[in-house]
N, C-alpha and C positions, 0 to 999 in steps of 0.2 A: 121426490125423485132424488135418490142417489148421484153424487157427483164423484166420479175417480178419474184422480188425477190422468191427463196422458203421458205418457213412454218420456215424453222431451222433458217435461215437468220434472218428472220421477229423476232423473237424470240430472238436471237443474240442481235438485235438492239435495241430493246424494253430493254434488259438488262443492255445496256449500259447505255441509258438514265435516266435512275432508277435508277444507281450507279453514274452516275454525278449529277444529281440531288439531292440524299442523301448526297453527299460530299460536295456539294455546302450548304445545309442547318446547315452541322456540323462545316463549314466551321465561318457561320454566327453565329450560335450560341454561338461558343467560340470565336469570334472577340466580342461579347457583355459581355461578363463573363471575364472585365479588374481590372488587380491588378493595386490598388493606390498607393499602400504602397514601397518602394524598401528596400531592405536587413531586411525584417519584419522577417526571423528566425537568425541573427545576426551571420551567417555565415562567415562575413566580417566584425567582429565586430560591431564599433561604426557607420562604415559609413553610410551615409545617413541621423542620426541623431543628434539632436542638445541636450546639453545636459548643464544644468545651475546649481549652487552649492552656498549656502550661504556663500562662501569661498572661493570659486574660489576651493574647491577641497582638500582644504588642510587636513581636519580630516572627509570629506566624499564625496562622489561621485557615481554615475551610471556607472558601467567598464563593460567591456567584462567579463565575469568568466567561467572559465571551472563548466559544469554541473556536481555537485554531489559535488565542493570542499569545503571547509572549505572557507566561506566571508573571502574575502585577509583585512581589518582592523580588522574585530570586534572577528575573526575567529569562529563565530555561523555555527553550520552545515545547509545545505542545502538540498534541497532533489533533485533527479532524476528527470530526464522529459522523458521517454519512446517516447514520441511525437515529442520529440525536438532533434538537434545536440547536436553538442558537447560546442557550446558558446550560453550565452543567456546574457540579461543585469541585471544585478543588485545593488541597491542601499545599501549600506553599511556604516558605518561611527561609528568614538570613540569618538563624543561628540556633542552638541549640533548643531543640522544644516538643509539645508533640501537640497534634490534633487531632479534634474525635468528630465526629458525623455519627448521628442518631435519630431514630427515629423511631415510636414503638406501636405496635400494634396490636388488636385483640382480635383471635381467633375465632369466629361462630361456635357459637353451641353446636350447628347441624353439619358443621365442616367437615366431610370426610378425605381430602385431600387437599393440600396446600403447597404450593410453588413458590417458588420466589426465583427473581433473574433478575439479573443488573450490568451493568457494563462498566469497565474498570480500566483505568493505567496504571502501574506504579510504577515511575522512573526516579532510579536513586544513583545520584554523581559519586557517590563512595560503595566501598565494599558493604553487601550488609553482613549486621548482625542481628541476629535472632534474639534477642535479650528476653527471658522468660517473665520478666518485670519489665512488664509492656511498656509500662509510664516514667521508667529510669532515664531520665536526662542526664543526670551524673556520671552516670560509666555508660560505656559504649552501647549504643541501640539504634538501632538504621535499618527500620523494617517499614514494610505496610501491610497492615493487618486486616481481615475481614471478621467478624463473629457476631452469632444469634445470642445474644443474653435473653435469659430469665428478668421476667417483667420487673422482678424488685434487686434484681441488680442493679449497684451501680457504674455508670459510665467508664469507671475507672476501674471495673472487674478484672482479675487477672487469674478467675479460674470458675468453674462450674460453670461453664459456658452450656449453653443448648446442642450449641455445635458452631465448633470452627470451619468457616469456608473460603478464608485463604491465609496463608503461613508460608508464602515460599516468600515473602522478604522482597520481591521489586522483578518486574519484567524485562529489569534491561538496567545493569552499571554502566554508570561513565560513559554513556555513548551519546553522542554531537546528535544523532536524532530520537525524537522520543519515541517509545514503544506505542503500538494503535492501541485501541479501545479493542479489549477482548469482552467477550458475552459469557456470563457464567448463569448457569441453572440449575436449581439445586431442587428435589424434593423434598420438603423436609416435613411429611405428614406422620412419619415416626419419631421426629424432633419436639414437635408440638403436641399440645393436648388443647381438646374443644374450650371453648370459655375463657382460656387462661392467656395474660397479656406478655408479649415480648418484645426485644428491640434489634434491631438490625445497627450494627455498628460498623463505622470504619477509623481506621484509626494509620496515624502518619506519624512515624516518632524519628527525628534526623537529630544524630551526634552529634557524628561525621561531615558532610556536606549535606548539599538540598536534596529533598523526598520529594516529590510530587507524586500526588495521589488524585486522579482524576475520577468521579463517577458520575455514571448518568443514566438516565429510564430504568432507577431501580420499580420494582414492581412485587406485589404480593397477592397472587389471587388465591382464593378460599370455593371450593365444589362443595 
């Protein structure tokens, strides 16, 4: 004797497959929505990043800092990050120098769209200059810099960049408070190519007086 399912069954079963089915798609969708970046809200301080000094660190450098405190050399105040934990990185220093924040990552083979977004200060006590020779200490240079290098660049590149993503030089001269944490978001899935590795740099060069270079929940997702 033939057994067929009832009406409720039928019903049942259709349900199920519709719920594995939609978990199987959710499933795929965040296996393609992959983070490049590791310890990009600096949670764990420094690690995962590389980080380079006209001085090997001695009168400046890129530290862990507690959000909100007073820059541990220059002691310039900083501001809040609502967005952020409790550590972020930032560049600091009492005399002339410059510092680099690096970090490099590799692109998926299957990547067809990739992002990057990070949050930023740059407050500089002098006028800046733009100095085209990023890492010039010697003559006049008082910027803060952002840029994508090419995987086998080095740290110290000052051309053939992927793409530059910030060049205005400081969110705020001279001014008794410091500028907040702006958000920037970049597409750069025409910047990259699948497979191949790259670095996201920041870079803090002060002549003149103190740079401060704040960053935090930098990120890099890969679709």
């Amino acid at each position: 004797m033939t057994h067929h399912p009832s009406p409720l069954q039928r019903i049942l079963t259709l349900l199920s497959l519709i719920a594995l089915a939609s978990a199987a798609g959710t499933g795929t969708a965040m296996a393609k929505n992959r983070e490049l970046i590791k310890n990009g809200s600096f949670s764990s301080g420094l690690a995962n990043w590389t980080t380079l000094a006209s001085d090997g660190g001695v009168v400046g450098s890129f530290t862990a800092a507690a959000v909100g405190a007073a820059a541990p050399r220059s002691g310039e105040a900083t501001p809040l990050n609502p967005a952020g934990g409790t550590l972020y990185a930032l560049a600091d220093q009492n005399n002339r120098s410059y510092q680099v924040l690096a970090q490099s990552f590799r692109v998926p083979r299957t990547a067809k769209r990739v992002i990057l977004t990070y949050q930023m200060f740059a407050h500089s006590q002098a006028a800046t200059v733009l100095n085209p020779a990023l890492f010039d200490i010697v003559g006049v240079n008082q910027q803060a810099r952002v840029d994508l290098l090419k995987g086998a660049s080095p740290l110290t590149a000052t051309s053939g960049f992927a793409r530059v993503l910030y060049n205005r030089g400081a969110d705020a001269v001279a001014s008794p408070t410091p500028p907040p944490f702006l958000s920037y978001r970049f597409n750069l899935s025409r910047n990259v190519k699948a497979g191949r590795t790259y670095k996201i740099r920041f870079l803090a060069a002060a002549t003149e007086e103190v740079m401060n270079v704040g960053v935090d929940n930098v990120s890099v997702k890969a679709r």
